[in-house]
C-alpha positions as CSV (number, residue, x, y, z in Angstrom):
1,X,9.6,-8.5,-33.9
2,X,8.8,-7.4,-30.4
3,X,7.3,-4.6,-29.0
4,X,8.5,-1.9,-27.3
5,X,7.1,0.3,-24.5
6,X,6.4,3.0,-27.2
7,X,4.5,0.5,-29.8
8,X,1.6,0.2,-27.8
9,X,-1.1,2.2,-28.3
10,X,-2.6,4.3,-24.7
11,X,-5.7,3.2,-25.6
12,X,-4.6,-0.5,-24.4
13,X,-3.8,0.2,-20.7
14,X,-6.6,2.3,-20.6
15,X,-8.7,-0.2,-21.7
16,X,-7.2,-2.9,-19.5
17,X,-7.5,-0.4,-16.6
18,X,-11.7,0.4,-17.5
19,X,-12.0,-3.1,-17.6
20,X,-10.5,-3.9,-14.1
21,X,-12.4,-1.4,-12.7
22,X,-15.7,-2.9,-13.9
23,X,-14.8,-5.8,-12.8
24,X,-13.8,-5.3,-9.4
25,X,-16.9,-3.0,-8.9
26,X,-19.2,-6.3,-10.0
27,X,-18.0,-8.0,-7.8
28,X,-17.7,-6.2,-4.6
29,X,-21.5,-5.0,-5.7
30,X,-22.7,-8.8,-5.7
31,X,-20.8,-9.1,-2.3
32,X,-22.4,-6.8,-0.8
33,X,-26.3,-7.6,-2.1
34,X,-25.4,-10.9,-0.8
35,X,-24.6,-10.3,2.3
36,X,-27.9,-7.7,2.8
37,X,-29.7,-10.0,1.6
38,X,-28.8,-12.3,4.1
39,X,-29.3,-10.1,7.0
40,X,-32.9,-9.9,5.9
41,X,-32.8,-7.3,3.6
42,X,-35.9,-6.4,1.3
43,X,-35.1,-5.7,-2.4
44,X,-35.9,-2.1,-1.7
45,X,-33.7,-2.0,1.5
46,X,-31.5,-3.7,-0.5
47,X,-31.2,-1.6,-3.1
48,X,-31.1,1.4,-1.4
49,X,-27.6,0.3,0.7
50,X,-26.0,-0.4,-2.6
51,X,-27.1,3.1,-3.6
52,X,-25.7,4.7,-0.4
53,X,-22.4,2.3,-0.4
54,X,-22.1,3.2,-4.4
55,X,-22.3,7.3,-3.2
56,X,-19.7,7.2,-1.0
């Protein structure tokens, strides 16, 4: 028994899709405290780009 395009429930790409998103967020937000942090950035400098970067 397979399943067809109509078996699946929406919740499952939706899912798959929230998931992504999370992910790919993470990660660029770890990139980017990494690489302030390397410039010299305090924790509150820091944490103030990734607020700004996160706004826009």
């Amino acid at each position: 028994m397979s399943l067809t395009r109509t078996d699946v429930p929406i919740a499952v790409p939706i899912g798959a899709g929230v998931v992504t998103v999370l992910v790919g967020f993470s990660s660029s937000f770890a990139v980017v405290l990494s690489g302030l942090r390397a410039v010299g950035a305090t924790p509150g400098q820091a944490a103030s780009g990734l607020l700004a970067l996160t706004v826009l």
